[in-house]
N, C-alpha and C positions, 0 to 999 in steps of 0.2 A: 573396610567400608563395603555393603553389603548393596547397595544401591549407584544410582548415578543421573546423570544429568544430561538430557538429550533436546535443547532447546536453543534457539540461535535467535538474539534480535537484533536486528536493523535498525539504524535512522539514516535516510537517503533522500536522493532524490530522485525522480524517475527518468529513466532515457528517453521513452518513447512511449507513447498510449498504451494500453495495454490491449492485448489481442483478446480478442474476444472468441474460442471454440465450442462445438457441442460436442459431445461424445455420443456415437452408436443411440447409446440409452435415452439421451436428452440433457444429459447432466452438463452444466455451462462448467468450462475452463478456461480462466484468464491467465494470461501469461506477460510478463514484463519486466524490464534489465530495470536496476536499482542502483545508485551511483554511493558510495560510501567514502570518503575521502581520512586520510592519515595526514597528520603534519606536524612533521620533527625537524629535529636540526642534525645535518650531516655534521660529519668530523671535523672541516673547518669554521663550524657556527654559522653556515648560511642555512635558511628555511627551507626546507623541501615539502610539496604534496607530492601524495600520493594516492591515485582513485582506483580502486579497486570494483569492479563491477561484478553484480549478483543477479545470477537469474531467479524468477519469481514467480512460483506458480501458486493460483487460489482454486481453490472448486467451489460449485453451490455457489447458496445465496454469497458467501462475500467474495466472488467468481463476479457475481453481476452489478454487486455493489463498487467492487475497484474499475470494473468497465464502462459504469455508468458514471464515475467521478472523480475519478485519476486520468489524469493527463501530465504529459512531459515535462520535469523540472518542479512539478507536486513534492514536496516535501511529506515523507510517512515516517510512520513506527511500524514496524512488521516484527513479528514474532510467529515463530514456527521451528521447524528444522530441516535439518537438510539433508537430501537424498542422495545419492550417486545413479546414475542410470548407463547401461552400457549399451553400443549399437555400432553397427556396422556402417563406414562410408562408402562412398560407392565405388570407392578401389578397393574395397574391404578390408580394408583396417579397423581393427577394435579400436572405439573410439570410448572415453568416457567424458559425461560432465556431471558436474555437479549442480541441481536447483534446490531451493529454499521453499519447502512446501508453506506455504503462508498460513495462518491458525487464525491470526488474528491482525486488523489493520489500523490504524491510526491516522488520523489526518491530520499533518501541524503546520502548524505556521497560519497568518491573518490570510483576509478575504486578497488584500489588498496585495501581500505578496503574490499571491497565488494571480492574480491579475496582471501585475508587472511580470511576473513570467511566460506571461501567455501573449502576451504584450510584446516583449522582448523576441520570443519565438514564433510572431505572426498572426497568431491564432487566436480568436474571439470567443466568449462567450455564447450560447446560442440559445433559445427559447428551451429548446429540447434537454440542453447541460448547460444549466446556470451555476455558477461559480460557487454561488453563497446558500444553496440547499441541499451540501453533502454533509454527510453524517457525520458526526468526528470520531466516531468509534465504530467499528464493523469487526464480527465474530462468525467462523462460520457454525455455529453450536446454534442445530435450533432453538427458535423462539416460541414460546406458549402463547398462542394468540389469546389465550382468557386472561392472561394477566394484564392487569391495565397497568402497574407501576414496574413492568418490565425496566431491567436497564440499558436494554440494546432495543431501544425504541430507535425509529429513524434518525432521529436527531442527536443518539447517543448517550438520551439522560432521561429519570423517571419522571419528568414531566407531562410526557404523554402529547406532548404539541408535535405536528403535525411536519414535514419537510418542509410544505407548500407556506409555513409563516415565515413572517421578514426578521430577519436578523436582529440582534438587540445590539446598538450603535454603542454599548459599551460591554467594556471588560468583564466578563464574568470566570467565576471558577471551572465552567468547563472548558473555558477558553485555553487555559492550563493544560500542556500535554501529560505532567504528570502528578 
């Protein structure tokens, strides 16, 4: 086989908000731990998890779109791959880790869980980041702004409606993560 396959997806949940940096240039990077859980049954038949944590980095626009609407305990889909980067501690130890360069994000799960978690974790909705006007799909692949039936319009569908309309009180197929 003459080819291969260099691509990692996620479905998580998030640790902790996402950091929001600029670089030098101006270019936004976000950054954020991603929580993945395994669950099997050890040798003697009892259930075990298992959570495996992944670091997360976005750049560009969906850099600003995970900072503007990801918060702690957010359920995603991420797809990307993943990097190794090495650096020095400050005893000087070569140190290595591994992150998850993000390509692409997903937002699952209801309005409703995503509230109960935020709920559970303290933290409110605010004018400025309201719960139920994130996009369900984010890519960092620019967007043609002449195309009106784009499919990574704000909202994630070729509708063309706007973030700023109210949610539709029922099930639809984009509701569907996949």
């Amino acid at each position: 086989m003459s080819g291969s396959v260099y691509k990692v997806i996620l479905i998580g949940r998030l640790g902790k908000d996402p950091e929001i940096k600029y670089t030098p240039s101006g270019a936004p990077v976000a950054k954020f731990s991603l929580a993945t859980d395994e669950v099997f049954k050890d040798k003697s038949g009892e259930t075990q998890k298992h959570t495996e944590w992944h670091n997360i980095v976005a750049w560009s626009k969906l850099a600003e779109i995970c900072g503007e609407y990801l918060t702690k305990g957010k359920q995603v889909y991420i797809e990307g791959t993943i990097r190794s980067r090495q650096w020095e501690d400050q005893s000087g130890n070569k140190r290595t880790t591994y992150e998850i360069i993000a390509r692409q994000m997903t937002m699952l799960g209801s309005r409703a869980e995503s509230e109960r978690y935020a709920a559970a974790s303290g933290e409110r909705a605010t004018p400025d980041r309201p719960a139920s006007t994130a996009p369900a799909a984010a890519s960092e692949s620019p967007r043609d702004p002449e195309s009106p039936g784009d499919s990574r319009s704000p909202r994630g569908d070729a509708s063309g409606r706007s973030p700023e309309s109210p949610p539709e009180s029922e099930i639809t197929d984009e509701d569907i993560p996949f």
